[in-house]
ROVEX-509293 format. One record per atom (N, C-alpha, C): x, z, y. Coordinates in steps of 0.05 Angstrom, whole numbers, plus 5000, padded with zeros to 4 digits. Example, Ala and Ser with C-alpha at 12.3 -4.5 7.8 and 13.67 -1.06 7.14 Angstrom:
2
526451564886/524651564910/526451564934/525751424955/527351434979/525851575001/
***
This chain:
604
501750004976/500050005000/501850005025/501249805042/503349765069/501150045091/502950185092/501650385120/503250395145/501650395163/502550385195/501750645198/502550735222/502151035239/504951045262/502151255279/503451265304/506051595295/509151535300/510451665295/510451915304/508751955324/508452215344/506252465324/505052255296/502952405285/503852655257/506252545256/506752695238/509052875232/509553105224/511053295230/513753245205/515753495213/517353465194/517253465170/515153595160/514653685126/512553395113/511753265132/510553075117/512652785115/514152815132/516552685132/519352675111/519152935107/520653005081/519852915057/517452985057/515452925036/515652605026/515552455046/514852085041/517552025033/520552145052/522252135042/523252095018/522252265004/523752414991/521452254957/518852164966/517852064943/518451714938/520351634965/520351254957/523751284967/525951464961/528151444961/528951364990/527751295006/527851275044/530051525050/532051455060/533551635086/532251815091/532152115099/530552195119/530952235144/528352025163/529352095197/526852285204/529452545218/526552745240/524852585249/525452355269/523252275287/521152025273/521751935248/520251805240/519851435254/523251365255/522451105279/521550855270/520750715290/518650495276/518750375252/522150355261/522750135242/522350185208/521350445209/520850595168/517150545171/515950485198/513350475193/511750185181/513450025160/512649785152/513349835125/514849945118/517150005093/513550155074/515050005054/512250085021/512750335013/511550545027/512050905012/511350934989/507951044985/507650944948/504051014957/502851004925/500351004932/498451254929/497151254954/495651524947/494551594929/494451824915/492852014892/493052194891/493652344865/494052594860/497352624848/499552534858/501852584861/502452844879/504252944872/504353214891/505053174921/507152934919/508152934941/506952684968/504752634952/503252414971/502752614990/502452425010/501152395041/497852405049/496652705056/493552665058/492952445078/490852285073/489952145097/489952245129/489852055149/489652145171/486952215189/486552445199/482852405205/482952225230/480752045223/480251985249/480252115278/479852365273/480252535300/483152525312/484552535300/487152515308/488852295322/488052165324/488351855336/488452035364/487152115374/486452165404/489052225419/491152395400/492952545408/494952275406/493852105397/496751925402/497651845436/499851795444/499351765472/500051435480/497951335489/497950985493/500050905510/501950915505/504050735523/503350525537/501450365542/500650135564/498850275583/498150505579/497050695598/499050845614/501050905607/503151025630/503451285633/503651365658/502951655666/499951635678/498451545668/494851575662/494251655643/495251625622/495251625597/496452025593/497852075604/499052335605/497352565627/496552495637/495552705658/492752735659/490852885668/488452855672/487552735679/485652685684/484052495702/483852585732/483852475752/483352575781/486952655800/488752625768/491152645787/492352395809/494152485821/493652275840/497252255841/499252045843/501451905842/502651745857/504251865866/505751605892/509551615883/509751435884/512451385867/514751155886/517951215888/518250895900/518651015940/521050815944/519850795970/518850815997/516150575980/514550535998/512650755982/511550895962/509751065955/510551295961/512451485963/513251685975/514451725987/516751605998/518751716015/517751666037/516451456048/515351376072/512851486076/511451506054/508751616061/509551976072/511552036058/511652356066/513352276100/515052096108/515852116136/513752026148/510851856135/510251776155/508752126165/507952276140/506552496151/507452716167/510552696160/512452886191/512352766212/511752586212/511752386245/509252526255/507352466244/504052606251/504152856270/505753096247/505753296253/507553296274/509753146282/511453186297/510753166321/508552916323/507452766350/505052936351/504653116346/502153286349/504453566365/506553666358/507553836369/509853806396/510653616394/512353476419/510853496436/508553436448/507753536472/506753806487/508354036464/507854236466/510554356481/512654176481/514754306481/515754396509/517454556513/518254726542/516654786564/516054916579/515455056604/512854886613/513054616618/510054426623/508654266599/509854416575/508754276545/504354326544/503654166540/500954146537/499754326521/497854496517/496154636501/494854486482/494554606465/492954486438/490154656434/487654546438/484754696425/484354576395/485554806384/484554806355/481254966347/480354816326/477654976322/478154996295/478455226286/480255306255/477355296229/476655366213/474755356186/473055586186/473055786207/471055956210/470455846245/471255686253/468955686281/471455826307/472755976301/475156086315/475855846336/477055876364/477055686387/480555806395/482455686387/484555716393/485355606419/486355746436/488355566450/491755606466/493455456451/495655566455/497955326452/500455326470/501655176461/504455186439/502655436424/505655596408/505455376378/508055346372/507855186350/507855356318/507855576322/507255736304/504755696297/502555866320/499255896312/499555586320/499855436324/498455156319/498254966281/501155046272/500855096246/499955106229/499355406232/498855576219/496155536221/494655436244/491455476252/490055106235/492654896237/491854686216/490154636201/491854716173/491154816147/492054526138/495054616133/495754256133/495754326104/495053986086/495154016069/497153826050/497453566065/501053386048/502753576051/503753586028/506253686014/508253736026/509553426043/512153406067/511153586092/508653536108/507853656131/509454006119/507754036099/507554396090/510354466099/512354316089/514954456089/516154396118/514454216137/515954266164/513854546170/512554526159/510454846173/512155046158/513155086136/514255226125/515455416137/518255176151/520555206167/518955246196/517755276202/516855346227/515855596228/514155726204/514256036205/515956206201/517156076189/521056256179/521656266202/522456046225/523656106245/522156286258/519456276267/519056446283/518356806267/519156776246/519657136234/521857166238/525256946242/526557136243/527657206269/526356876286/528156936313/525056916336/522656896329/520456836344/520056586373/523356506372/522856286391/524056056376/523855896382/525655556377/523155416342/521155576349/518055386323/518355046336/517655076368/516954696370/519654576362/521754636364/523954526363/524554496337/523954666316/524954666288/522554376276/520654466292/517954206278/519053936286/519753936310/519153636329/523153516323/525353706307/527753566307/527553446273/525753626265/525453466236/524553266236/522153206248/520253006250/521552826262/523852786276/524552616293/527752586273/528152696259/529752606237/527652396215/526952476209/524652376183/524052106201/523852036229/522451786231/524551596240/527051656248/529251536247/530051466218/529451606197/529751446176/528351256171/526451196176/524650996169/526850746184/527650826197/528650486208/531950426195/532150646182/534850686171/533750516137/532450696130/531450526110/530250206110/528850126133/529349856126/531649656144/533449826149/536649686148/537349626126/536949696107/537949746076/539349966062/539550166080/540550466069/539150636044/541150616027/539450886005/538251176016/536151276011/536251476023/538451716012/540051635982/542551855988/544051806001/544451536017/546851556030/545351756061/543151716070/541551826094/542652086093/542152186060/542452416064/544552556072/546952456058/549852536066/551452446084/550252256100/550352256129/548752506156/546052536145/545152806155/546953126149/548053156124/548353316114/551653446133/553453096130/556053166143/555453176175/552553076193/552053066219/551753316224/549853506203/549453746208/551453976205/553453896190/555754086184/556754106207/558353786214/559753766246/558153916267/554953956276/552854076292/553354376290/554054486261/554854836261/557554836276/559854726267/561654706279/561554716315/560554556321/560254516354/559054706362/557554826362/554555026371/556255186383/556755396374/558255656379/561455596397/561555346400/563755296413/562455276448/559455226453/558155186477/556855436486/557955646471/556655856486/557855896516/556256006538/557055986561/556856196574/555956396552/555356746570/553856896542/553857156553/553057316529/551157546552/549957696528/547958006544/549958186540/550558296566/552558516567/552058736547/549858876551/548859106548/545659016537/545059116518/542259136499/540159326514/541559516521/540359736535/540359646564/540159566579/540759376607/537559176619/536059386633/533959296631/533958926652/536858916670/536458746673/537858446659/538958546643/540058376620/538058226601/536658416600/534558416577/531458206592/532058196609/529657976633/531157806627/533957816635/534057546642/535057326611/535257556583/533657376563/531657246551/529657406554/526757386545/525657146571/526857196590/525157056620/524556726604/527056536592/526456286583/524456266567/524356496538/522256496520/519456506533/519856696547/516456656564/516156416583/517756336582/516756126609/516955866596/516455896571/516155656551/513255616540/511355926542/510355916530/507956006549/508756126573/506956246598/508256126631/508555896634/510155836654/508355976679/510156096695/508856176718/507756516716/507956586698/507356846690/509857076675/512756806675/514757016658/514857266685/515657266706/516757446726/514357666718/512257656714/510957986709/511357986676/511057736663/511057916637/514157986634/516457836633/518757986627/519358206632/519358356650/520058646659/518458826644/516058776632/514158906610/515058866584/516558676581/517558676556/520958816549/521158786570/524358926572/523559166579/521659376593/521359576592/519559796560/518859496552/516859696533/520659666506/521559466504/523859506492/525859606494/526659726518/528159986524/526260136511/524060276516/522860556507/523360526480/524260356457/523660346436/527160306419/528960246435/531260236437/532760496425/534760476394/534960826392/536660816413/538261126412/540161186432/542561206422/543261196400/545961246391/547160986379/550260886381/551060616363/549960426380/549760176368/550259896378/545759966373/544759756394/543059806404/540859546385/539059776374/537659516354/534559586367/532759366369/530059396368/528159286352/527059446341/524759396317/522059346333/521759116331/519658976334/516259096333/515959146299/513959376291/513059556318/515459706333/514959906345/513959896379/513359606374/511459446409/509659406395/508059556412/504459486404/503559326431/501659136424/500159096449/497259066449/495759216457/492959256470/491759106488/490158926485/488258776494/485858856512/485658796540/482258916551/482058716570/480158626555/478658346572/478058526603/479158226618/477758326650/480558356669/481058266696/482158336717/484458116709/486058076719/488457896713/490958066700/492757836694/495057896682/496358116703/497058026730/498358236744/498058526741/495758586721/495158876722/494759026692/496758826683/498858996656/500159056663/500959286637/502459526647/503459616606/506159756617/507959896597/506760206596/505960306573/505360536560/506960666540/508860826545/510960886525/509061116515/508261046484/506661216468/503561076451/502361196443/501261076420/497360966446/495960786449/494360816451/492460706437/489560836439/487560636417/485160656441/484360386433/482460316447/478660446445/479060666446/477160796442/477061026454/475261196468/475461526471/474761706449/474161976465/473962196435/471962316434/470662466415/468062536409/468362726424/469762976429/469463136450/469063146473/468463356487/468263436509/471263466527/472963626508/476263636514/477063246517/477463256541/478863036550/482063016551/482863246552/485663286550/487063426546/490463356537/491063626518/494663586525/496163866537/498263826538/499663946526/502963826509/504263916494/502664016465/501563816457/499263766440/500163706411/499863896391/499963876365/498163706354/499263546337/497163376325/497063336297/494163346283/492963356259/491963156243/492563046233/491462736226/490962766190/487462716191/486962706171/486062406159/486862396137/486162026131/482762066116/481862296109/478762316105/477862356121/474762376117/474062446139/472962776139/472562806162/471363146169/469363276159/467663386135/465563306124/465663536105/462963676091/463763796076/463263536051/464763696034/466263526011/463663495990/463463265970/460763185957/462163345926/460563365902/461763395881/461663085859/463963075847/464162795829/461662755820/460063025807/458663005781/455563105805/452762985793/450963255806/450463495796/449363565809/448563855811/445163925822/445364155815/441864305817/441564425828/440464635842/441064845856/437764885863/437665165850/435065275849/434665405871/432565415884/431965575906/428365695906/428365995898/426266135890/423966165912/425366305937/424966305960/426166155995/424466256011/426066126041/428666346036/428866636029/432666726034/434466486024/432966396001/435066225983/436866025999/434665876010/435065656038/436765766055/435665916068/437366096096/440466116082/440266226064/443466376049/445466116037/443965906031/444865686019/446265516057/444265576074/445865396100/447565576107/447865866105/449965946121/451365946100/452065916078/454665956064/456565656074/454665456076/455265166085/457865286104/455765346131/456865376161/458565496150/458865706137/462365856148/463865756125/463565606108/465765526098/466365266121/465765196140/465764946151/467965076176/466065306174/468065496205/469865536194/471065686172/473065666157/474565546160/475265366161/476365126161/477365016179/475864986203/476164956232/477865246234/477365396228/478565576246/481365616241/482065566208/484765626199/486165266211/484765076221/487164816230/486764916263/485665206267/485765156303/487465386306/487865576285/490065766279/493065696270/493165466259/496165356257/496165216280/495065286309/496865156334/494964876333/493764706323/493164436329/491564406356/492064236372/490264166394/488163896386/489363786377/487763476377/487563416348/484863326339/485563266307/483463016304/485162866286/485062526283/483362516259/480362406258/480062266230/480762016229/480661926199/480461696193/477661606177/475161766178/473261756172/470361876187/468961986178/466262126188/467262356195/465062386219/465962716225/462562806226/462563066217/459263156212/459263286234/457163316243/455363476269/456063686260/456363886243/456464126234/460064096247/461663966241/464664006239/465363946264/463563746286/464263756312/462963986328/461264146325/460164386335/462364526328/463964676309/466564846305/468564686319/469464496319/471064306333/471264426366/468764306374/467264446399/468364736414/467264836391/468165186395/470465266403/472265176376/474865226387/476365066402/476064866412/476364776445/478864556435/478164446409/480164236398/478463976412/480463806417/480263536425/479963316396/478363216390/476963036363/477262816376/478462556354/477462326356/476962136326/475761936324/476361826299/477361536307/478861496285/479661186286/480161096250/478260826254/476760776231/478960566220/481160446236/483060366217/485160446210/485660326173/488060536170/490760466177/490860126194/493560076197/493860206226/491860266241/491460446277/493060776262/491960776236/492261116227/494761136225/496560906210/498560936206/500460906221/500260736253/501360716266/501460996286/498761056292/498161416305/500561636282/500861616269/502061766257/505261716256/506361426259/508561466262/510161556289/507761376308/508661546335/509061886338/507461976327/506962236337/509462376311/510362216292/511262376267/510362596252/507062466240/504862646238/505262476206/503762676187/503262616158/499462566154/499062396147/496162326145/495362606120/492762736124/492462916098/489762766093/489862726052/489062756042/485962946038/487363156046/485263376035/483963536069/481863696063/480563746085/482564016088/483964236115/485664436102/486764496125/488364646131/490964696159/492564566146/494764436162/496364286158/498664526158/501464426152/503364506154/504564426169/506864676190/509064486206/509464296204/510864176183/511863996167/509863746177/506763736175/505363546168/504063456197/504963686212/503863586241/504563516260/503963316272/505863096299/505563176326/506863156346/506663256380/506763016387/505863066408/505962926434/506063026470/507162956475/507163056498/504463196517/502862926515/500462956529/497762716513/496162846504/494062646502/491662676518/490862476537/488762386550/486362116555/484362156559/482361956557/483861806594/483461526591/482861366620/481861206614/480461096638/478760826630/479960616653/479460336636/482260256642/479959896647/479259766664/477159616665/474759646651/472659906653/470659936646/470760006615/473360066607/472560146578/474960366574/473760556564/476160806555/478360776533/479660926541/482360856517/483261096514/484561216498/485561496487/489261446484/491461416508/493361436501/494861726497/497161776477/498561966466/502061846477/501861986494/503961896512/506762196496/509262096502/511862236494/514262076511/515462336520/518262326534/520562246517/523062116537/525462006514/525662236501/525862446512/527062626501/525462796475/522862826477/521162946453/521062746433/521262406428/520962296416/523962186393/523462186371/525762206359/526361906357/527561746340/528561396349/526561266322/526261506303/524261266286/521361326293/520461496318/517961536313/516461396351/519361336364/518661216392/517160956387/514660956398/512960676408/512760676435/512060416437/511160246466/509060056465/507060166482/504459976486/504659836505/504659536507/503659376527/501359346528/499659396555/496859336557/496359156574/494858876560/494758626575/492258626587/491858496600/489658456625/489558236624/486458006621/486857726632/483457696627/482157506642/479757486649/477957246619/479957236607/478956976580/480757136558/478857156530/479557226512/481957076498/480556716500/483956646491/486556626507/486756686537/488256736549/490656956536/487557216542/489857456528/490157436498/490357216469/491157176456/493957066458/493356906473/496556726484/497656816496/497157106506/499157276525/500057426507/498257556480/499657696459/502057496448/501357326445/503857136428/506257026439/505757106467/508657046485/509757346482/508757476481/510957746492/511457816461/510457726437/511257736413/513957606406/513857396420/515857136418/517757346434/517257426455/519557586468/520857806467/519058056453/519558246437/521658116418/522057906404/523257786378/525757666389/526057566416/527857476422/530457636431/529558006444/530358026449/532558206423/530658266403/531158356384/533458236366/533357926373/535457736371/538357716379/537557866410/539457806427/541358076423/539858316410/541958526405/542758416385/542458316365/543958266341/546358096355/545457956361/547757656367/548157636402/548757626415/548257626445/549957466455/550957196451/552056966455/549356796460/549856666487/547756466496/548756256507/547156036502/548055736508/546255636532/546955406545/545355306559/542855206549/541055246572/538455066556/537454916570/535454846572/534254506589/534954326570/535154286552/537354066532/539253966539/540654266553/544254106561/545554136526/545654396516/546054416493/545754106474/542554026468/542453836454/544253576462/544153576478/545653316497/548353356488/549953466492/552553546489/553453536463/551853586440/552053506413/551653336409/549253156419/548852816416/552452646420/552952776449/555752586448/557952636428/557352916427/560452996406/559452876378/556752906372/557352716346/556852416336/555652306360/555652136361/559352056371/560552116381/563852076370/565152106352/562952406339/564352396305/563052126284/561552076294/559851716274/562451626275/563451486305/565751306301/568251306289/568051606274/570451676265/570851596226/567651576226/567251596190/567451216189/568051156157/569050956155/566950816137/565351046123/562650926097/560050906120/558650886108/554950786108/554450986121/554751166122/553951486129/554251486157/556651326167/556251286198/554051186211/551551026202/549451006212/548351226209/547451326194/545651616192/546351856208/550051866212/550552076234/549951916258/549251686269/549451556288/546851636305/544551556274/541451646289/541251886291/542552046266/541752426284/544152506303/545652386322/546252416337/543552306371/542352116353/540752026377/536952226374/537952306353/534752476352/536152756367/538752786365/538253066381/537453006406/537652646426/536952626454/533152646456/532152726431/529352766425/528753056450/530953236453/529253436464/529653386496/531553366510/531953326537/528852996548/529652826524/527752656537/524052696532/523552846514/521253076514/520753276537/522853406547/523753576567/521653416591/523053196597/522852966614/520152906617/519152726593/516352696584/513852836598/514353086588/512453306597/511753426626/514353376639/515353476662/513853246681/513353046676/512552776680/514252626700/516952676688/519152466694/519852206678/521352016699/523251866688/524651966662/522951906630/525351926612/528351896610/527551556616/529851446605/532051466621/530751536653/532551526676/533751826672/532552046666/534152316665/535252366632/534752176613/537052186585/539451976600/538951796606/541251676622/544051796633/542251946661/543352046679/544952326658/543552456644/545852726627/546652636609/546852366594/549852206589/550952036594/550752016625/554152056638/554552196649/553252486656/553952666666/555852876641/555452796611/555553016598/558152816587/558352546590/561352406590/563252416606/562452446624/564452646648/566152886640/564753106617/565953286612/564153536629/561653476635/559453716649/558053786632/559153906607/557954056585/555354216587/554654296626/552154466624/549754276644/549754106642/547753856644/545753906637/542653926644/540453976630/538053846658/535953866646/534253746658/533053906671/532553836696/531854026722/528253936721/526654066712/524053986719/522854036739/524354146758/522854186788/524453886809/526153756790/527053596807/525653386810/524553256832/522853106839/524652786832/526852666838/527952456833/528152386799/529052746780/529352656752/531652676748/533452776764/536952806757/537552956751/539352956728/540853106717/542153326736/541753646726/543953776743/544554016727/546054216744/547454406720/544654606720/544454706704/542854986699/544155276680/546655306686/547555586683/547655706695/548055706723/545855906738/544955956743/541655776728/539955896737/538356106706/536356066705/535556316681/534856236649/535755846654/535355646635/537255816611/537656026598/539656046577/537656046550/538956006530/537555966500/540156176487/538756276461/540256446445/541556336427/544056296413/545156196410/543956246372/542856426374/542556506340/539556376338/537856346355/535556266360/535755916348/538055746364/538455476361/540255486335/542355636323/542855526300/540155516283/538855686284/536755786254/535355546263/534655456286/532355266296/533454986276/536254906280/536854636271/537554676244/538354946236/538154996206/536454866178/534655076201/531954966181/529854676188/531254566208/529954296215/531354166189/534254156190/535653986174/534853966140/535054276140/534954376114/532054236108/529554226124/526254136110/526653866119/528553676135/528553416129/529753316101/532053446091/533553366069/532053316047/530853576045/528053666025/526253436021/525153376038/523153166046/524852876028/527552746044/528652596034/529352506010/530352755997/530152705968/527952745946/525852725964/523352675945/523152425934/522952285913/521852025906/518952005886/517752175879/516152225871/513652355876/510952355881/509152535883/506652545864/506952815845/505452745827/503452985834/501052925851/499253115847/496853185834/496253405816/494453545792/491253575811/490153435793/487053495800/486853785813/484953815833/484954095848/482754175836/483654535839/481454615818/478454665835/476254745820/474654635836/472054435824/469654425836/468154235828/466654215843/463954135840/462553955860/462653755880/462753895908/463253775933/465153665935/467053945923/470653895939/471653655923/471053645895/472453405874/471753145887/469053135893/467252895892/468552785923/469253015956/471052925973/473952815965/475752895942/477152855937/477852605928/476452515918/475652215893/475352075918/473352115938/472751965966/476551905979/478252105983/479552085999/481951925981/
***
């Protein structure tokens, strides 16, 4: 009997078996060329071969089907090219040309309307992102690299988006020169090496002093005025004041971020924020006691209440004594209680839950100041300021468990009260000092976009103690690397010199963006700062108040960039273009899911 079969169907032991009954070689994989060859005939021989069930066929895999034949149904495949490599630059270009006009001091706002109805408006390239909901693969990883940057340095997001993107679309023309994209790559790879090299060679000044409130303006001043033009002069001095209060005192001078809070109250303008060194919450207190000085504090994470039992209970009651005797045992275990947390010294005591009428009448009595605050990340922050222990259990606290403050008081602060817990340098220890900024602005998304500038600036300056080497900015910096490596191109002898040639000309992407926005002469102010920056005027940058468009110096004026801010910025531009580049494949898996979303998907 001549038998065929697909070689994928049968395992080793039945292979042995055919082997071993018609004198055949034995091969593991069973290759074609034995699937014509006369084995012997089925019966009741021991070593025959059972038939095959028809069911099993299924599992064979059809080779003229491909990778269709392998994957589910609904997956989707771009391969090659023109099927992925271009389709993923064409999708950084998108994203890119969606964030470039966001960039520096007159960059445009973006109104996002995010998947719950939310009305953004901001020109931060972070929340713009992030507020998307991008969903190609290549975009993700320029968004990627855009949240990284702004966790570790909170400024240089448009720049990490818009130098990738402007890498990724200069390849496109590289590629149809006839360039492999490995050679792109190791032309990017040696442009970006030479770009670490140079950087740190343009620094042009440093922050004297961390602790230096006017040091510390005149870092943060660029970050804000990138992101709030016309508003850095009041917000910087708020940000450099709330980061001194939070500054330890001993050793090289670090600021934790965590420890700037900022408070929001719709109404009056920006000019009428203000620095709060100490904890506030936007709420008043159930008491009558409005204020309390040199104030022990109690912080319970339950709430005030007499306590329920796991299991129920019965409780017989014969007569009205029963009643009567049953409420006052209540009351004084309640007074109890109150009285032993107003006997260990407490003035002010914090829930994090319900407080009973019964527990604010003792409260009352003994002339404690009550408030509650219903969240537990407010609880946990109230408690590190004050260096207070949240309790568990209802009880007097212990020394140990209870936090001071200098002074706690109610104010009302545009028609709505607020409860700040204010502390001196000196009572506050270095892990338990906070600082409240309290913003003021007449539009809710305003004061969103005012939270996210002094975030950006809180982060910068936090930057600037670590590293405190600063470069020029205006895109004299970018400029200045355009020429030096665009001199290093003429130096390489392979293919790779075109690729350092174009990312020498994408770094002129930021000065003539600069330009763009500013609503200048591009071409006339990238011009004009190289030949000014061929001259040997290394601090060349683009003057946007200049009405003609000429190039001029800006180091002394407040144009400086952080020098740790712009490596990480071109870092991770480079690093999520490379990424992108050496994709040739996109193989994406049905999303999970059914109905609507499948049936959009099949549409798209």
């Amino acid at each position: 009997v001549e038998l065929n079969w697909d070689d994928r169907l049968f395992e080793k032991r039945p292979a042995r078996r055919a082997a071993a009954a018609t004198d055949l070689p034995y091969c593991p994989l069973l290759q074609r060329q034995h699937t014509q060859q006369q084995l012997f005939i089925l019966g009741d021989h021991p070593n025959s071969i059972p038939p095959v069930p028809a069911t099993m066929t299924s599992m064979a895999l059809n080779s003229a089907a491909g990778l269709s034949g392998m994957l589910k149904d609904g997956h989707r495949h771009f391969e090659g090219v023109e099927g992925a490599v271009l389709r993923n630059v064409e999708a950084a270009k998108d994203l890119s040309r969606i964030i470039a006009s966001s960039l520096g001091p007159n960059g445009m706002n973006k109104l996002v309307v995010n998947h719950l109805g939310r009305i953004i408006v901001t020109s931060d390239c972070a929340a713009i992102v992030r507020e998307l909901e991008i969903e190609h693969p290549a975009a993700r990883m320029l968004s990627m690299a855009s949240e990284t940057q702004d966790k570790e340095c909170g400024d240089g997001t448009n720049l990490t988006v818009s130098f990738a993107g402007e890498l990724l679309t200069n390849t496109e023309d590289l590629i149809r020169m006839g360039l492999h994209p490995s050679e792109i790559v190791a032309g990017y790879r040696a442009a970006g090496e030479k770009l670490m090299e140079i950087l740190p060679t343009l620094t042009c000044s440093e922050m004297a002093d961390g602790r230096s409130k006017e040091e510390l303006i005149r870092v943060v001043t660029p970050v804000l005025a990138a992101k709030q033009h016309g508003s850095e002069s009041i917000l910087a001095p708020l940000v450099a004041d709330a980061c001194l209060g939070v500054v330890n005192r001993k050793g090289k001078a670090t600021i934790n971020p965590e420890s700037v809070r900022v408070a929001k109250i719709l109404g009056g303008s920006v000019g009428q924020s203000k620095v709060i060194h100490g904890f506030v919450a936007l709420r008043g207190v159930e008491t009558t006691v409005k204020f309390a000085d040199a104030a022990k504090v109690c912080v319970f994470g339950c709430g005030i209440e007499a306590s329920t039992t796991e299991a129920k209970g019965t409780v017989l009651m014969k007569d009205a004594d029963d009643l009567k005797g049953y409420n006052l045992t209540e009351e004084k275990k309640m007074e109890e209680i109150i009285k032993s947390i107003s006997d260990a010294g407490t003035k002010v005591v914090v829930s994090g839950g319900s407080i009973s009428e019964m527990a604010m009448h003792f409260i009352e009595r003994y002339g404690m100041m009550c408030m509650k605050i219903g969240s537990k990340w407010e609880l946990r922050r109230l408690c590190s300021a004050v260096n207070a222990t949240a309790l568990v259990r209802l009880g007097p606290p212990t020394p140990d468990e209870m936090g001071y403050a200098d002074s706690v008081k109610v104010q009302e602060v545009g028609g709505r009260r607020i409860t700040v817990f204010s502390q001196s340098e000196e009572s506050a220890k270095d892990g338990c000092r906070l600082s409240t900024i309290l913003l003021r602005a007449s539009t809710s998304n305003l004061l969103q976009d005012l939270e996210r500038a002094v975030d950006d600036g809180v982060h910068a300056a936090k930057t600037a103690c670590r590293d405190a080497r600063l470069v020029p900015g205006a895109g004299a910096v970018e400029m200045e690397l355009s020429t030096q490596i665009r001199t290093f191109a003429d130096s390489r002898p392979g293919l790779d010199q075109y690729a350092i040639r174009a990312f020498a000309s994408c770094l002129e992407f930021v000065p003539r963006t600069l330009a763009q926005n500013a609503g200048l002469d591009a071409q006339a102010v990238v011009a004009a700062l190289g030949a000014a920056h061929a001259n040997g005027d290394a601090k060349a940058g683009v003057d946007i108040e200049a009405a003609d468009g000429k190039g001029s110096g800006v180091c002394e004026c407040r144009a400086l960039d952080l020098l740790a801010a712009k490596t990480s910025a071109f870092q991770l531009a480079i690093d999520a273009a490379l990424t992108v580049l050496r994709v040739d494949q996109i193989i994406m898996a049905k999303q999970a899911g059914g109905g609507m979303k499948n049936a959009t998907m099949g549409q798209t």
